[in-house]
N, C-alpha and C positions, 0 to 999 in steps of 0.2 A: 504494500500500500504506500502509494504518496502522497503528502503533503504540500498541497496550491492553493496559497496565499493570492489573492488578488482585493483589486480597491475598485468599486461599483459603485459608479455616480447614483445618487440619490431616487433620481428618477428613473431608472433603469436594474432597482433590485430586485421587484417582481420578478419582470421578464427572466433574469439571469439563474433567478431560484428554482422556478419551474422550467427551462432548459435543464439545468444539471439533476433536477429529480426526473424527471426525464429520459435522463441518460444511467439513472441509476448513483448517484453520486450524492455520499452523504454529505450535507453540509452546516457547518456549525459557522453562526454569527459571530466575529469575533468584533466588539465596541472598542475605538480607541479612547484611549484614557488618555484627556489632554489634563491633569490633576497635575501640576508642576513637583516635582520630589524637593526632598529635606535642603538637599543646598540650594536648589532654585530658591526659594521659600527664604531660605537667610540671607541670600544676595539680595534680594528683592526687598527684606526689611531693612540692610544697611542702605541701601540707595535710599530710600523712606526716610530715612534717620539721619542723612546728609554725610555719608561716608565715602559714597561714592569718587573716585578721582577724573577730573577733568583732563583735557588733552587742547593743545590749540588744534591740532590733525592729527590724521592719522600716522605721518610719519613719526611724530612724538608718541607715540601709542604704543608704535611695534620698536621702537626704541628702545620703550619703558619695557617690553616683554621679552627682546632679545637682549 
């Protein structure tokens, strides 16, 4: 058995479900989970909280990174 992942525009997920039952093909709904994880979440409070570092560009940016 394989495993095929795909992404189905909104309006075209009927159609696509009943094709593949159809064909015989078990299919399980998988929801993405746009829920940001633990360091998104503390990056996103220090910016909040004025921690954040400014840059004049981007060249000063990747400066400050290499």
């Amino acid at each position: 058995m394989q495993t095929l992942e795909i992404k189905v525009p909104e309006n075209k997920t009927r159609l696509v479900k009943e094709f593949l039952k159809e064909l015989g093909v078990t299919i399980k709904v998988k929801k993405e989970n746009n829920t940001p994880n633990a360091d998104t979440i503390k990056a996103m409070d220090e910016l909040k909280a004025g921690k954040g570092k400014k840059f004049k560009n981007v060249e000063d940016l990747f400066n400050k990174i290499y």
